[in-house]
mmJSON file of the N, C-alpha and C atoms, coordinates in Angstrom:
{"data_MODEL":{"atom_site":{
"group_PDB":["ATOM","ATOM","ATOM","ATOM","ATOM","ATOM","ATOM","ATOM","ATOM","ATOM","ATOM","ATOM","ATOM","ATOM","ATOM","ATOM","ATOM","ATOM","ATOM","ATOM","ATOM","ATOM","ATOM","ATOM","ATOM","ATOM","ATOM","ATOM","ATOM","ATOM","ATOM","ATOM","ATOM","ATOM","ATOM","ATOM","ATOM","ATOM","ATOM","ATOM","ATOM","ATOM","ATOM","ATOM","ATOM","ATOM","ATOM","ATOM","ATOM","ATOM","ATOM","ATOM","ATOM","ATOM","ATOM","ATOM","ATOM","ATOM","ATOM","ATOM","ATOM","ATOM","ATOM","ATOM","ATOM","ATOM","ATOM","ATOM","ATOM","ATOM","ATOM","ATOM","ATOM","ATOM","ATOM","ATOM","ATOM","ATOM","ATOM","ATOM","ATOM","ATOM","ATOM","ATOM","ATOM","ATOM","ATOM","ATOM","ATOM","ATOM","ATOM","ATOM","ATOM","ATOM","ATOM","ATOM","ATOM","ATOM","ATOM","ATOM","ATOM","ATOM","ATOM","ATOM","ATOM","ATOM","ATOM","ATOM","ATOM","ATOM","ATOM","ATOM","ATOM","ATOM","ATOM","ATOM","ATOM","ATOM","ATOM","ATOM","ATOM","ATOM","ATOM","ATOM","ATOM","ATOM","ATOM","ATOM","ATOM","ATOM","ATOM","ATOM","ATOM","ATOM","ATOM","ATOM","ATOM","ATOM","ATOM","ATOM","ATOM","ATOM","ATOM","ATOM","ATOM","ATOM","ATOM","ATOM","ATOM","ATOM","ATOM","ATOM","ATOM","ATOM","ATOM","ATOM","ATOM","ATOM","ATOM","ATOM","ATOM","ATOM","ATOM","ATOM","ATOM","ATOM","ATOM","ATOM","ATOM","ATOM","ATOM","ATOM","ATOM","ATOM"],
"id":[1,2,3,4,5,6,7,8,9,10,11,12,13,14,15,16,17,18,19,20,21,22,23,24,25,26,27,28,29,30,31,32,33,34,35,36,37,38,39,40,41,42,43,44,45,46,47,48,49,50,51,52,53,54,55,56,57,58,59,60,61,62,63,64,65,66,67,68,69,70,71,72,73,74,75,76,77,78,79,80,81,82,83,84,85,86,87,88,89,90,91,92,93,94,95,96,97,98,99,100,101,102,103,104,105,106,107,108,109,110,111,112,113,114,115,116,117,118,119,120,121,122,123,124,125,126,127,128,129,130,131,132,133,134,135,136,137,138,139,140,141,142,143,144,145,146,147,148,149,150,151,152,153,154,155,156,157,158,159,160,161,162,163,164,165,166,167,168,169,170,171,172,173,174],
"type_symbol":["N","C","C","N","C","C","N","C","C","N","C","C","N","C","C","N","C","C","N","C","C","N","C","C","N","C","C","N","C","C","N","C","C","N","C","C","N","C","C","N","C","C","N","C","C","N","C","C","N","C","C","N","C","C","N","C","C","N","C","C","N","C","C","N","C","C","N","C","C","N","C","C","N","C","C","N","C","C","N","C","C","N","C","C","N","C","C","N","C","C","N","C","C","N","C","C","N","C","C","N","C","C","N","C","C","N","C","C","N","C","C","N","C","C","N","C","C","N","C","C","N","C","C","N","C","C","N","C","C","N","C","C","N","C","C","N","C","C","N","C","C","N","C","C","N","C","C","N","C","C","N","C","C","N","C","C","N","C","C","N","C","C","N","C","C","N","C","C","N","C","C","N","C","C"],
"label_atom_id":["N","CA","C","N","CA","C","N","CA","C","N","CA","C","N","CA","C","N","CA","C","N","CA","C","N","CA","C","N","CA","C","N","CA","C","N","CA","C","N","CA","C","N","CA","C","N","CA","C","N","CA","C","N","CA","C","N","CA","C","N","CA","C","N","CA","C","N","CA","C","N","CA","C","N","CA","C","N","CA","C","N","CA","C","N","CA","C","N","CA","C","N","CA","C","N","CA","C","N","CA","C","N","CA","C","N","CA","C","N","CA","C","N","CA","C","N","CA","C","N","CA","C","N","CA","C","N","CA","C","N","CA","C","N","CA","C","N","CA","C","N","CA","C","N","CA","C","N","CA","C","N","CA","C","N","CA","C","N","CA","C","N","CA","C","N","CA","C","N","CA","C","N","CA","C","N","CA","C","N","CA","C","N","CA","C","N","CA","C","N","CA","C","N","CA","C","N","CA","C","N","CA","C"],
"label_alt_id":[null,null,null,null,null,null,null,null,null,null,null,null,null,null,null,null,null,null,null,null,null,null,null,null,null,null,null,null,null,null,null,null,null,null,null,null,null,null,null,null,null,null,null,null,null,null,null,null,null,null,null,null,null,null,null,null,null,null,null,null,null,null,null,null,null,null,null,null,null,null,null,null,null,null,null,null,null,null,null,null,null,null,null,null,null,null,null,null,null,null,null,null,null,null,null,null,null,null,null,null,null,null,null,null,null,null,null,null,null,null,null,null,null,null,null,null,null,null,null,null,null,null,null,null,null,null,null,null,null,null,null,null,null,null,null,null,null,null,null,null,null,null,null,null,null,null,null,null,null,null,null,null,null,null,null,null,null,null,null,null,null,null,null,null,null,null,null,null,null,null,null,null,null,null],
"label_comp_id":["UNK","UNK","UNK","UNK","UNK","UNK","UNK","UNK","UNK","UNK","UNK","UNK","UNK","UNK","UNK","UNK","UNK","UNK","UNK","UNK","UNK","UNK","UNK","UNK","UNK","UNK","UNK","UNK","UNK","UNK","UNK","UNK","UNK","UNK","UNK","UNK","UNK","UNK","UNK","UNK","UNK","UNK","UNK","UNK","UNK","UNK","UNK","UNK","UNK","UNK","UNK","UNK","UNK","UNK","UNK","UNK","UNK","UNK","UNK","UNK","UNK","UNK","UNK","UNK","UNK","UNK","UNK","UNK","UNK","UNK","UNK","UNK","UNK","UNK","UNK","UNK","UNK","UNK","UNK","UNK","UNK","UNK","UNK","UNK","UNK","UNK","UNK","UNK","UNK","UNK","UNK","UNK","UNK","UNK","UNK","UNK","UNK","UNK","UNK","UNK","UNK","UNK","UNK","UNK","UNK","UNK","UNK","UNK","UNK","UNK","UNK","UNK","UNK","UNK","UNK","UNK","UNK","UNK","UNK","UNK","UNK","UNK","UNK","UNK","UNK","UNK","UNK","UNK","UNK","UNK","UNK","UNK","UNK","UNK","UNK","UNK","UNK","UNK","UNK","UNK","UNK","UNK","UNK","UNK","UNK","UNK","UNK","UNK","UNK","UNK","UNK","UNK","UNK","UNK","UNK","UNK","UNK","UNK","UNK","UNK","UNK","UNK","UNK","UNK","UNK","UNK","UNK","UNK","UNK","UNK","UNK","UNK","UNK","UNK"],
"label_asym_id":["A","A","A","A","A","A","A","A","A","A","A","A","A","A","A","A","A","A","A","A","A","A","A","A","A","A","A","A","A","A","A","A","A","A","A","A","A","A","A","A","A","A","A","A","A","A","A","A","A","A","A","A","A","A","A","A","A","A","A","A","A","A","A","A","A","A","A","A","A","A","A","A","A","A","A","A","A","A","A","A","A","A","A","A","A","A","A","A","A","A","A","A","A","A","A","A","A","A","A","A","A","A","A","A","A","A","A","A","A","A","A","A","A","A","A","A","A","A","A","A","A","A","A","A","A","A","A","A","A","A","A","A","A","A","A","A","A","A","A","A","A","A","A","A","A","A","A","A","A","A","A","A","A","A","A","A","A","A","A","A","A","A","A","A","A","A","A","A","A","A","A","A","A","A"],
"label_entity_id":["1","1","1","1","1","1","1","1","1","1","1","1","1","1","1","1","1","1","1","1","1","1","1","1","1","1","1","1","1","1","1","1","1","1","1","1","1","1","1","1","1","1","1","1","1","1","1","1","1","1","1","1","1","1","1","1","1","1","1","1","1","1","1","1","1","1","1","1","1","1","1","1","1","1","1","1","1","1","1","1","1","1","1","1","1","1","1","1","1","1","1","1","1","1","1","1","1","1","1","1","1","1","1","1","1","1","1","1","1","1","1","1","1","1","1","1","1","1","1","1","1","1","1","1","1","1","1","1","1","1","1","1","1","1","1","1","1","1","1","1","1","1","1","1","1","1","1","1","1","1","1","1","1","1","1","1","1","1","1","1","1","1","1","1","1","1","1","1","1","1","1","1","1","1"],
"label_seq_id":[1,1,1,2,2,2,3,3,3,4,4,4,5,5,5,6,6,6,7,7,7,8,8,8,9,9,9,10,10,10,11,11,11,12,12,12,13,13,13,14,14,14,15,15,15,16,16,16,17,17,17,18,18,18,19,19,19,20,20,20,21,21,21,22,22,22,23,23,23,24,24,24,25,25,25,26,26,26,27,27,27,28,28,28,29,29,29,30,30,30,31,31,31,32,32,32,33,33,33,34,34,34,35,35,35,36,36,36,37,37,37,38,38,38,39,39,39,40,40,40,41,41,41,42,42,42,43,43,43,44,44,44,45,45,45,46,46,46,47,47,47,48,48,48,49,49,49,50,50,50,51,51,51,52,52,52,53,53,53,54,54,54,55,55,55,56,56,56,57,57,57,58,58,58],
"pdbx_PDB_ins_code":[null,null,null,null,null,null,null,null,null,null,null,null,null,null,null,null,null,null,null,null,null,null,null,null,null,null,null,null,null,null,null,null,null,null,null,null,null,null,null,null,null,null,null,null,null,null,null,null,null,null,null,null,null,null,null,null,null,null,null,null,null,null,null,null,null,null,null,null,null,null,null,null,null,null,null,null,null,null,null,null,null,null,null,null,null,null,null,null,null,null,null,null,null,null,null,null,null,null,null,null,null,null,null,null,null,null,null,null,null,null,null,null,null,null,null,null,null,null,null,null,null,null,null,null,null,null,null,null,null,null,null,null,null,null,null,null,null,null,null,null,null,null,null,null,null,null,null,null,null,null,null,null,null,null,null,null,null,null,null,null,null,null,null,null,null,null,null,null,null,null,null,null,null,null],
"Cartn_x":[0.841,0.0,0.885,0.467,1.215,0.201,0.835,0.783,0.525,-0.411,0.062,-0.016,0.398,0.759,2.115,2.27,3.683,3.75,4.786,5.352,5.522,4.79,4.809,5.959,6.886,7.901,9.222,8.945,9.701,10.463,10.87,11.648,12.663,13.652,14.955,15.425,14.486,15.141,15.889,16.89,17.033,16.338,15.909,15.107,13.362,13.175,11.538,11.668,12.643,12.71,12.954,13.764,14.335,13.012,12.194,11.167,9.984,9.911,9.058,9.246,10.397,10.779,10.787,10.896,10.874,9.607,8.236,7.467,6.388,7.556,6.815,5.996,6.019,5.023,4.166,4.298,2.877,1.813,1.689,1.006,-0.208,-1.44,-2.598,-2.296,-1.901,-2.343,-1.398,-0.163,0.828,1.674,1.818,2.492,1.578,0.187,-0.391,-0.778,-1.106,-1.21,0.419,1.683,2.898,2.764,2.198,2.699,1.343,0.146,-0.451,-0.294,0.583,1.23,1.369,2.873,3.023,1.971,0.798,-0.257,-1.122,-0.774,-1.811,-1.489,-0.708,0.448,0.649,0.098,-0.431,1.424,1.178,2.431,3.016,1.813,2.664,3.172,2.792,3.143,4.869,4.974,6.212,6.935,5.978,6.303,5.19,5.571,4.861,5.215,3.537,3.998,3.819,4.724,4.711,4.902,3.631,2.942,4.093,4.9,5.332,4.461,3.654,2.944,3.564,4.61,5.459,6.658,7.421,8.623,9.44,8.858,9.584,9.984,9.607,9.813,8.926,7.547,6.949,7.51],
"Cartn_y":[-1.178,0.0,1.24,2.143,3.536,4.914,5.165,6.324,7.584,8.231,9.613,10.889,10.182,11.369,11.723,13.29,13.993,14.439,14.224,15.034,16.346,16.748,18.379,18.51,18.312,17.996,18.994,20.589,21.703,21.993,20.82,21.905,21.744,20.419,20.143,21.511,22.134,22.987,24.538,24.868,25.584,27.442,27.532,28.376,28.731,27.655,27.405,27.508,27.377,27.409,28.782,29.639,30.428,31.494,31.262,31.587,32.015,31.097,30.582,31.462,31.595,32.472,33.407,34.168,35.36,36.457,35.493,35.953,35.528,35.16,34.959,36.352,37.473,38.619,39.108,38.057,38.566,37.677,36.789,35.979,36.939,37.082,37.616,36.791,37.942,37.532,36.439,36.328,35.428,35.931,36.753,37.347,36.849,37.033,37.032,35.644,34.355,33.553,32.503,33.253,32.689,33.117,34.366,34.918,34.262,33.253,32.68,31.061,30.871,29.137,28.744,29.335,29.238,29.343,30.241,30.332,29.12,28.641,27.392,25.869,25.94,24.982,24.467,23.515,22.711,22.904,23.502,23.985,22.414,21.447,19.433,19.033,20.225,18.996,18.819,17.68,16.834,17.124,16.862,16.59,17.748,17.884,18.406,17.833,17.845,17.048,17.95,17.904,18.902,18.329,18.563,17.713,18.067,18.798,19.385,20.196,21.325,22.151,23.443,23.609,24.965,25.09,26.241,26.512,26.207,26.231,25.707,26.739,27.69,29.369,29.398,29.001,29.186,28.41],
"Cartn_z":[0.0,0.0,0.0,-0.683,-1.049,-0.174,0.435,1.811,0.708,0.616,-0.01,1.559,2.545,3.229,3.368,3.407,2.722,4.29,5.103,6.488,6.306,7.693,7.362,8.62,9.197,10.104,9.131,9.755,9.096,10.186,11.34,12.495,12.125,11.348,10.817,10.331,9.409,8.671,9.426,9.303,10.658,10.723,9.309,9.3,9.902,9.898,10.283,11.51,12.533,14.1,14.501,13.527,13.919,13.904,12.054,12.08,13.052,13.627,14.751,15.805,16.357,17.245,17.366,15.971,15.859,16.27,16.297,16.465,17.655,18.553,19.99,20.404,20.486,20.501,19.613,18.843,18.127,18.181,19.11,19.789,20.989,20.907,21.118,23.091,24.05,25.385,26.208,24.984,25.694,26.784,27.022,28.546,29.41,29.343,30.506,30.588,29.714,29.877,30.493,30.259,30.61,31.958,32.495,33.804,34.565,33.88,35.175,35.209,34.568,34.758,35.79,36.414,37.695,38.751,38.743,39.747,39.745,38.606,38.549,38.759,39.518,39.307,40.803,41.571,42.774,43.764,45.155,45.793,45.928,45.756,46.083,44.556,44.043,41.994,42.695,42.121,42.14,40.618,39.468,37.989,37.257,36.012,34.869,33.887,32.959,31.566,30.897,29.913,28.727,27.609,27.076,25.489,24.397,24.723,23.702,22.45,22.716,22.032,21.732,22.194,22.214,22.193,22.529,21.783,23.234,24.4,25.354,26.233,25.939,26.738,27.601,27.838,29.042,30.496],
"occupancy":[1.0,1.0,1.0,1.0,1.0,1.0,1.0,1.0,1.0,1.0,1.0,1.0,1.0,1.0,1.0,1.0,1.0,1.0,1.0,1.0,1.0,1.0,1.0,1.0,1.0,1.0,1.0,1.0,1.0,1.0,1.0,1.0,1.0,1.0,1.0,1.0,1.0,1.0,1.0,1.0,1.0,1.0,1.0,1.0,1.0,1.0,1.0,1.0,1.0,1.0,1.0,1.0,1.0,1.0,1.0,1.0,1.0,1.0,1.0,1.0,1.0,1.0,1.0,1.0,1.0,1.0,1.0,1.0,1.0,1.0,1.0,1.0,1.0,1.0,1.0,1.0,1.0,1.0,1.0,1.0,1.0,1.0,1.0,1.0,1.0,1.0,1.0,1.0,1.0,1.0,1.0,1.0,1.0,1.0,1.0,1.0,1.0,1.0,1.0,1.0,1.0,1.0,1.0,1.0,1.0,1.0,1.0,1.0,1.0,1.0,1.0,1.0,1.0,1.0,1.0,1.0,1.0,1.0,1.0,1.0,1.0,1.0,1.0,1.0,1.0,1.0,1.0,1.0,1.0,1.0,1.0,1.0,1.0,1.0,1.0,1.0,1.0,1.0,1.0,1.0,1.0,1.0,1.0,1.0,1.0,1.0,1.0,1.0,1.0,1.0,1.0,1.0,1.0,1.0,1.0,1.0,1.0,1.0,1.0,1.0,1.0,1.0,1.0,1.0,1.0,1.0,1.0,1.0,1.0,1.0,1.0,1.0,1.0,1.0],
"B_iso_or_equiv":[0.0,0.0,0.0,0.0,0.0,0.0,0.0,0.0,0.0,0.0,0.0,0.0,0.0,0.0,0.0,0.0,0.0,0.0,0.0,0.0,0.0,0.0,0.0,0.0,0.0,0.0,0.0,0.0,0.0,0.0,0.0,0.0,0.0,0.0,0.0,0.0,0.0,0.0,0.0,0.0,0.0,0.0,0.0,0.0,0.0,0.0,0.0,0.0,0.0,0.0,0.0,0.0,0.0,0.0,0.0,0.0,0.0,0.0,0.0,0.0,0.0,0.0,0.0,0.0,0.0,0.0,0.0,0.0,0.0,0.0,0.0,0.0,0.0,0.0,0.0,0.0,0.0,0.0,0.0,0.0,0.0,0.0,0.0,0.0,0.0,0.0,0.0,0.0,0.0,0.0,0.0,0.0,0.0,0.0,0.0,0.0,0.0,0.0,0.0,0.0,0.0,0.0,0.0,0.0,0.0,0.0,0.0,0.0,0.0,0.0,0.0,0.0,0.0,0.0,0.0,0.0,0.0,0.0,0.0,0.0,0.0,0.0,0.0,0.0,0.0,0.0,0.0,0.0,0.0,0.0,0.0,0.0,0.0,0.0,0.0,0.0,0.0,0.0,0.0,0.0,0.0,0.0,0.0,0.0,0.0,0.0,0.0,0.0,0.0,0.0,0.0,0.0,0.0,0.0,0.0,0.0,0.0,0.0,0.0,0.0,0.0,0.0,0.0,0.0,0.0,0.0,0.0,0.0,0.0,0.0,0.0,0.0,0.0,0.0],
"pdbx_formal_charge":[null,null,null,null,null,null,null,null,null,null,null,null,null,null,null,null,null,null,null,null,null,null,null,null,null,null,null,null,null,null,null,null,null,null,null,null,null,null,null,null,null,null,null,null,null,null,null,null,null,null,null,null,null,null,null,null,null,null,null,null,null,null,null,null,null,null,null,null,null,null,null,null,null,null,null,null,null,null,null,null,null,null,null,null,null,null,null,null,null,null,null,null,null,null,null,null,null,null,null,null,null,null,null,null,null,null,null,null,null,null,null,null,null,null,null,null,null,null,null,null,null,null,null,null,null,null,null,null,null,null,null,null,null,null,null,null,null,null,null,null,null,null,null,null,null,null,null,null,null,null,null,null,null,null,null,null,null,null,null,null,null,null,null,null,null,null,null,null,null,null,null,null,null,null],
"auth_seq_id":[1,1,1,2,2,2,3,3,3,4,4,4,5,5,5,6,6,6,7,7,7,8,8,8,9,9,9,10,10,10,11,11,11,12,12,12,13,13,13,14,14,14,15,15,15,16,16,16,17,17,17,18,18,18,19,19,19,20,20,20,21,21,21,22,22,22,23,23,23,24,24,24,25,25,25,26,26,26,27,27,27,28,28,28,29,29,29,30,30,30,31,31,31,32,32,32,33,33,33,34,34,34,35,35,35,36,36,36,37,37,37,38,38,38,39,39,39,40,40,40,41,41,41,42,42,42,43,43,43,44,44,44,45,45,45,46,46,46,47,47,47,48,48,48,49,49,49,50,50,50,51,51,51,52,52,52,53,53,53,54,54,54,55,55,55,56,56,56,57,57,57,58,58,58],
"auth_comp_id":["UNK","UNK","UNK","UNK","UNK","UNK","UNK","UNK","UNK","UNK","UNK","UNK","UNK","UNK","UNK","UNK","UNK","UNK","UNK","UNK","UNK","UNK","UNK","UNK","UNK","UNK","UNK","UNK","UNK","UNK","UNK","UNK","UNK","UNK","UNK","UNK","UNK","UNK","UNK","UNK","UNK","UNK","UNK","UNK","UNK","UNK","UNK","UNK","UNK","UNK","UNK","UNK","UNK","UNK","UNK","UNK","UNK","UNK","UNK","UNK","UNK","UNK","UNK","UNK","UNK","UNK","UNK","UNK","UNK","UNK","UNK","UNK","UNK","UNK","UNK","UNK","UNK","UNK","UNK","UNK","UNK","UNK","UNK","UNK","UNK","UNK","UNK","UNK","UNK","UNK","UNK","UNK","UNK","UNK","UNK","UNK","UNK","UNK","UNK","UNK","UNK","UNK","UNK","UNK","UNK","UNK","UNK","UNK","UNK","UNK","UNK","UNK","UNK","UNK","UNK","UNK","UNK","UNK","UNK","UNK","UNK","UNK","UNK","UNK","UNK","UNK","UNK","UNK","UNK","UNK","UNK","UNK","UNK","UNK","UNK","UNK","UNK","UNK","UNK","UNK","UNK","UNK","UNK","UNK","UNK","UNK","UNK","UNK","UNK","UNK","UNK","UNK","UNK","UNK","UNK","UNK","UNK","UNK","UNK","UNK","UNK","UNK","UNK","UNK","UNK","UNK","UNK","UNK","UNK","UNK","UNK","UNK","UNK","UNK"],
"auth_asym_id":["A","A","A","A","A","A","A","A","A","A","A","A","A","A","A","A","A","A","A","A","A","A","A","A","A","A","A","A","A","A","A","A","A","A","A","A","A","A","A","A","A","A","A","A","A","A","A","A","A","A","A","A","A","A","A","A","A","A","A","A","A","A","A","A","A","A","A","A","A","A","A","A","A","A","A","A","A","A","A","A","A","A","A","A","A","A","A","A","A","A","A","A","A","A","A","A","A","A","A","A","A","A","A","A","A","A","A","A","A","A","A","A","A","A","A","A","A","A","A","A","A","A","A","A","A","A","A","A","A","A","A","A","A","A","A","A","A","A","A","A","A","A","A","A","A","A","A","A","A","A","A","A","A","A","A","A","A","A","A","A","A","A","A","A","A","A","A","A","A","A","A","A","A","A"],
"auth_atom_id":["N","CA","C","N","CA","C","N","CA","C","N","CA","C","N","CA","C","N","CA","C","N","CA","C","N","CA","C","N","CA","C","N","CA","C","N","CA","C","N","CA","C","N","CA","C","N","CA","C","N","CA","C","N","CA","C","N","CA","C","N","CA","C","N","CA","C","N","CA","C","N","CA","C","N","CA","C","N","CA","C","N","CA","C","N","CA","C","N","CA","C","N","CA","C","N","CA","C","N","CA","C","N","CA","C","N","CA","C","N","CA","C","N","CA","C","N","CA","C","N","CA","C","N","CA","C","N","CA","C","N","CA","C","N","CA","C","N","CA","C","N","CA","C","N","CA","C","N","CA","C","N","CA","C","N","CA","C","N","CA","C","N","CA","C","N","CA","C","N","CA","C","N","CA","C","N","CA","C","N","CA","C","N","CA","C","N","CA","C","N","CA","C","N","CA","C","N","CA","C","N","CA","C"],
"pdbx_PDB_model_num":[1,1,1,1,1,1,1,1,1,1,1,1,1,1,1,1,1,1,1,1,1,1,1,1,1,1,1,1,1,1,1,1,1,1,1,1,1,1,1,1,1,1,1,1,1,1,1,1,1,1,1,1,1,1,1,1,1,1,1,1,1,1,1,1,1,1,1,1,1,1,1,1,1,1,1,1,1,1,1,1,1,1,1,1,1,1,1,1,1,1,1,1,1,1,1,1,1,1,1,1,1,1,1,1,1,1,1,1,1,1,1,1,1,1,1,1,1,1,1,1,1,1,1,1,1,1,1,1,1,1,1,1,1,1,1,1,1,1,1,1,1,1,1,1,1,1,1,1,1,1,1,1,1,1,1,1,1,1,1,1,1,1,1,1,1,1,1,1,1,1,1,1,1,1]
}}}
């Protein structure tokens, strides 16, 4: 069987990351959603999982 799905997996390229970065402020409310992480965040958490959805700055 022949797959016609094409990988959309652009982080190799070292432009698309850099890309990416460049425009962490132009993101709608991201300060304030980075600055209430920590508040939300149990004083017993031991661990956090991180899905990997982001650039890794929060």
């Amino acid at each position: 069987m022949i797959s016609m799905y094409k990988s959309s997996n652009e982080w190799p390229a070292p432009g698309h990351s850099m890309n990416c970065l460049g425009c962490d402020d132009s993101f709608p409310n991201r300060k304030e959603g980075e600055a209430m992480l920590p508040e939300n965040v149990p004083a017993n958490a031991t661990r956090i999982l991180d899905i990997g959805l982001g650039d890794g700055q929060a």
